[in-house]
C-alpha positions in Angstrom: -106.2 -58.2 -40.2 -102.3 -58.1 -40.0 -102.2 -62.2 -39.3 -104.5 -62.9 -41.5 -103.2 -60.9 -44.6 -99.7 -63.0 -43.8 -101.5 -66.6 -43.7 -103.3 -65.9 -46.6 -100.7 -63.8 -48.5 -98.5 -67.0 -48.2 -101.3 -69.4 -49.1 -101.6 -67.7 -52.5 -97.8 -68.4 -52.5 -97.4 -64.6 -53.3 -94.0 -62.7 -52.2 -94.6 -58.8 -50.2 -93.4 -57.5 -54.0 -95.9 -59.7 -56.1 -99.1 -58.8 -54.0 -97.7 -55.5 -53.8 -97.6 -55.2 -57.4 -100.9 -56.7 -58.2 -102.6 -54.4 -55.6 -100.8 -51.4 -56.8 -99.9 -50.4 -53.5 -95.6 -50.3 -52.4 -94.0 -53.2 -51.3 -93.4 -51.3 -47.7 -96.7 -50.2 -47.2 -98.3 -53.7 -47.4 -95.7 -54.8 -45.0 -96.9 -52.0 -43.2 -100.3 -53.0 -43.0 -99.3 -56.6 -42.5 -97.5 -56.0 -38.9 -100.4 -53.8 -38.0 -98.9 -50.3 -38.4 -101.2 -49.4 -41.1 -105.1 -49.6 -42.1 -105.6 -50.1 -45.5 -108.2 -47.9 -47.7 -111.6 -50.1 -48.2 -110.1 -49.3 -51.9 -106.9 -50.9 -51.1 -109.0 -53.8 -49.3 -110.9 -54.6 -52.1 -107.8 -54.7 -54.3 -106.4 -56.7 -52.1 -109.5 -59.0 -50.9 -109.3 -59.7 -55.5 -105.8 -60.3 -55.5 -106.2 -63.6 -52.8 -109.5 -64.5 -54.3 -111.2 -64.2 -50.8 -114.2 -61.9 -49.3 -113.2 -58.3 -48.3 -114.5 -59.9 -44.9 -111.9 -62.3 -44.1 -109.4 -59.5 -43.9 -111.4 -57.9 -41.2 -112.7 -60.8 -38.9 -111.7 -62.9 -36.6 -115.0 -65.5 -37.6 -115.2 -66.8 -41.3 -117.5 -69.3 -41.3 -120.1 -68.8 -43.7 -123.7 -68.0 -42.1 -127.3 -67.5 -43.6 -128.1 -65.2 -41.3 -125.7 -62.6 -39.9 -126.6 -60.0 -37.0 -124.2 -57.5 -36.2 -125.6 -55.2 -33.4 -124.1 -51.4 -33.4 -121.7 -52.0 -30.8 -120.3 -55.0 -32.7 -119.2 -53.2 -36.2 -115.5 -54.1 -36.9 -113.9 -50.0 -37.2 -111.4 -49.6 -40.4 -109.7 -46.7 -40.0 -108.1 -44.8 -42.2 -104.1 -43.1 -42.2 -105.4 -39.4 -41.9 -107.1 -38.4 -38.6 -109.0 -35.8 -40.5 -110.4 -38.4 -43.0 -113.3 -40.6 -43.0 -114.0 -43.0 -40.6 -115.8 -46.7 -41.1 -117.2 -49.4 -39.3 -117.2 -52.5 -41.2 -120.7 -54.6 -41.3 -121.0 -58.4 -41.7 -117.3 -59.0 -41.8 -117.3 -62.3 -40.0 -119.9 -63.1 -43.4 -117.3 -64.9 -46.1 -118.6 -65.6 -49.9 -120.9 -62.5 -50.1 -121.1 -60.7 -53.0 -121.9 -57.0 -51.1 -119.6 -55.4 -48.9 -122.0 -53.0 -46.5 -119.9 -50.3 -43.9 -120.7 -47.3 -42.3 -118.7 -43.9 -42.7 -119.2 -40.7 -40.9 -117.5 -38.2 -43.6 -115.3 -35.7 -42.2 -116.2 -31.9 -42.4 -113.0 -30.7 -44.5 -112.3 -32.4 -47.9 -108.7 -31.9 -47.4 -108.0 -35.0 -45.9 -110.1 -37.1 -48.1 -108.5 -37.8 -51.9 -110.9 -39.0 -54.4 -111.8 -42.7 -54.7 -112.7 -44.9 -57.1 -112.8 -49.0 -57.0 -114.2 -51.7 -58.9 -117.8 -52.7 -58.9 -121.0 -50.3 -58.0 -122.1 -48.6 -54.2 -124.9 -47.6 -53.0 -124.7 -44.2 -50.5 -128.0 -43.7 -48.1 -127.6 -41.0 -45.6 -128.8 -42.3 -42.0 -128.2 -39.1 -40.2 -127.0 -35.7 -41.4 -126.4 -33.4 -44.5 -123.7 -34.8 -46.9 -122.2 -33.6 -49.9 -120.9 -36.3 -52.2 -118.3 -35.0 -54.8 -117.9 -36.5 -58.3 -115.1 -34.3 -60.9 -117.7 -33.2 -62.7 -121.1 -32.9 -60.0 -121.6 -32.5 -56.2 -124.6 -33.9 -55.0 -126.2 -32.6 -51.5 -127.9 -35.4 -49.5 -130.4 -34.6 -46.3 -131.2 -37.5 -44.3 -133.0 -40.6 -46.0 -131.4 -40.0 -49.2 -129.3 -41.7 -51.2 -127.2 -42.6 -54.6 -126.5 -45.1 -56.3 -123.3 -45.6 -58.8 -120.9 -47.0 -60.7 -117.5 -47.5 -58.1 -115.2 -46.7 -60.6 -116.3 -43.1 -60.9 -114.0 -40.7 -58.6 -115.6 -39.8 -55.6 -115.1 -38.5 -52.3 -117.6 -36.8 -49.7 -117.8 -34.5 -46.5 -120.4 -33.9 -43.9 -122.2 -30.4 -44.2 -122.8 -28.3 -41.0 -121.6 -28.9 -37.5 -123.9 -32.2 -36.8 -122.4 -35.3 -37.0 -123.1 -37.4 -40.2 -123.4 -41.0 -40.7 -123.6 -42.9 -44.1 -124.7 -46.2 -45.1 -122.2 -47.6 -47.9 -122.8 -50.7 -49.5 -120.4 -51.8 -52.2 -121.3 -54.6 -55.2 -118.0 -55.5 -56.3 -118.4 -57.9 -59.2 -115.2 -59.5 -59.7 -116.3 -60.4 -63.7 -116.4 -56.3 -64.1 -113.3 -54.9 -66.0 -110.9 -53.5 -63.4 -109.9 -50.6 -65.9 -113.6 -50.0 -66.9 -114.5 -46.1 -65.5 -117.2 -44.7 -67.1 -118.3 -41.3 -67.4 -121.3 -39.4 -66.1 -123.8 -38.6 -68.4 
């Protein structure tokens, strides 16, 4: 990601500072991430994915040719890490796919919630647990998930989740993020 942020940070003919600003993110930590030293949130890649009018997946992959078919075997998922150990971790699906208008990944929620702020981004996910029991935190609901379940809602509502028990857990995330949605538009649950 770090080259390709550069190449296509200077294509836009955007400065570190005006990227920085439009992504709401400091000036040092987007160099940061350009040189590598840092991963960014998928929050913070979507934000930034908007700001140089590209697919989230040409920040993660090497291949950007656009396919009508992609497979992307287990072993092949591009990881996105995040800047707390304790955190979430995710493996990015499809990324060598440009122009698509669903950005799919696969997170294995930690057990603690300490390390994990709540998130919220544009455009609307969809949460199916593979393996596990999860609990997905809203402000104002937690939902418990058992294997084969799953949610679907808006992005821009705060959330945050966590594994349940000592098993491992492993979530299927697929975000719709509609660059014609309001930015600012959070809505409340009902």
């Amino acid at each position: 990601m770090t080259s390709r942020l550069r190449v296509l940070r200077k294509q836009n003919r955007l400065s570190l500072d005006a990227l920085a600003e439009q992504v709401g993110v400091t000036k040092s930590y987007l160099s940061k991430v350009e040189r590598g030293l840092s991963v960014p949130s998928i929050s913070t890649a979507l934000k930034l994915a908007r700001a140089l009018r590209v697919d989230v997946g040409r920040l993660f992959s090497e291949e950007v040719e656009p396919e009508l078919i992609t497979v992307v075997r287990a072993g092949e998922r591009t990881p996105i890490g995040t800047d707390t150990p304790e955190g979430p971790h995710y493996e990015g699906i499809a990324t060598g796919l440009s122009g698509k208008r669903m950005v799919p990944f696969v997170m294995y929620p930690p057990e603690d919630l300490t390390g994990s702020p709540y998130k919220s981004h544009a455009g609307e996910e969809f949460f199916f647990v593979h393996a596990g029991e999860v609990e997905l935190e809203f402000p104002e609901r937690t939902i418990t998930l058992g294997t084969g379940d799953s949610v679907y809602f808006n992005a821009g509502l705060p959330h945050r989740s966590r594994r349940l028990g000592a098993d491992p857990a492993t979530v299927l995330i697929v975000i719709h993020d509609d660059p014609a949605q309001p930015a600012d538009r959070v809505p409340a649950l009902p």
